[in-house]
C-alpha positions as CSV (number, residue, x, y, z in Angstrom):
1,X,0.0,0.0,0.0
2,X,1.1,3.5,-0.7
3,X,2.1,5.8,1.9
4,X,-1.1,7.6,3.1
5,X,-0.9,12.0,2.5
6,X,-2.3,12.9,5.9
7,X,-1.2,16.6,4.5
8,X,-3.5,16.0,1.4
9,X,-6.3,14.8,3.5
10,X,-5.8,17.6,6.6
11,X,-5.9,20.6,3.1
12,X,-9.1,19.0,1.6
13,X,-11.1,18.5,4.9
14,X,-9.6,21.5,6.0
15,X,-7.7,20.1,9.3
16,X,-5.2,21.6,11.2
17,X,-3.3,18.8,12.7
18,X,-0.4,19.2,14.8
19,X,3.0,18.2,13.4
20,X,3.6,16.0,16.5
21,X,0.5,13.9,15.7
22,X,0.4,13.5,11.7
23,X,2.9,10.5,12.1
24,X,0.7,8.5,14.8
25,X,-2.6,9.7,12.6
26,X,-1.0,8.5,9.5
27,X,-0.2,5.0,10.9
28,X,-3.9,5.0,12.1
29,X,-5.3,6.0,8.4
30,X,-3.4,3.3,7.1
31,X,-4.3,0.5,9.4
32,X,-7.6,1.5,8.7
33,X,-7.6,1.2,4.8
34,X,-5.7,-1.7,5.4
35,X,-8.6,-3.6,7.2
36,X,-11.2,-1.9,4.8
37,X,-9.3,-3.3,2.2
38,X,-10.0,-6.9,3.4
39,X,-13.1,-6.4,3.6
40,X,-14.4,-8.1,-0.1
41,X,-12.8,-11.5,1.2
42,X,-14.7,-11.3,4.2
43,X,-17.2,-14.9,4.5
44,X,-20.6,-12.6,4.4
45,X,-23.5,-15.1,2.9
46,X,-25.7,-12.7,1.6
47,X,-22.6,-10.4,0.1
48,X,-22.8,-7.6,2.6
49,X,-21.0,-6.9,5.6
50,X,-23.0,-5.6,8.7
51,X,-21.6,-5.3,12.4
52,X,-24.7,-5.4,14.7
53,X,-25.7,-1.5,13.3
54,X,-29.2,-2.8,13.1
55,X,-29.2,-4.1,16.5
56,X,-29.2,0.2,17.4
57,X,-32.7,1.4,16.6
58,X,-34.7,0.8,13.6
59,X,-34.0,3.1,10.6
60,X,-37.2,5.3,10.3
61,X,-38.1,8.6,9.0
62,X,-40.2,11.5,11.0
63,X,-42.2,13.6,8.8
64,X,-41.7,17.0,10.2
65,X,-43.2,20.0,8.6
66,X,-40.1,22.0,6.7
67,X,-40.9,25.3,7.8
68,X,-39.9,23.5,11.5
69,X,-37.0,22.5,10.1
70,X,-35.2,25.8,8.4
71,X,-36.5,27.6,11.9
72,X,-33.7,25.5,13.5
73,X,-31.3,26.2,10.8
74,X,-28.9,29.5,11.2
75,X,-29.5,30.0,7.7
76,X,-32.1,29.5,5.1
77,X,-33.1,30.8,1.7
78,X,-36.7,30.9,-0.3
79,X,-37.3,27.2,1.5
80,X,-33.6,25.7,1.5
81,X,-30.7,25.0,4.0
82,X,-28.0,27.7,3.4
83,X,-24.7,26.5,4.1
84,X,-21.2,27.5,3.5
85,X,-19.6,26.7,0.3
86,X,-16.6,24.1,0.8
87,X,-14.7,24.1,-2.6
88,X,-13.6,26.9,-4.2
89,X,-13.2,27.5,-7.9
């Protein structure tokens, strides 16, 4: 596996991470893609992979009216979310 760019990572999601930590963050990353890597030879009978997420709560929806909804937001326009751009140009 290649070496993992903690730099390129910490610039796109916009991270300041200490110099002291990127090396233990790094070997963290890695060990990480490395076990998410394994994942396709994993024995799962029906093909996918599930540990005990469903055992949480059950997955449901609320209907909630949507004027509710952008009250609680700190910004909204004619009926949307507003929220900060994160790429630039």
């Amino acid at each position: 596996m290649e070496k993992f760019d903690i730099d390129a990572v910490a610039r796109l999601a916009k991270l300041s991470i200490p110099p002291e930590d990127r090396n233990a963050l790094r070997r963290d990353m890695e060990e990480i893609l490395a076990f998410a890597q394994t994942l396709p030879e994993a024995d799962a009978p029906d093909g996918s992979i599930s540990v005990g997420l469903d055992a949480l709560r059950p997955d449901s929806a609320a209907d909630y009216p949507a004027a509710q909804l952008l009250s609680a937001a700190p910004e909204s326009r004619e009926g949307h979310f507003t929220v900060p751009a994160v790429m630039e140009e």
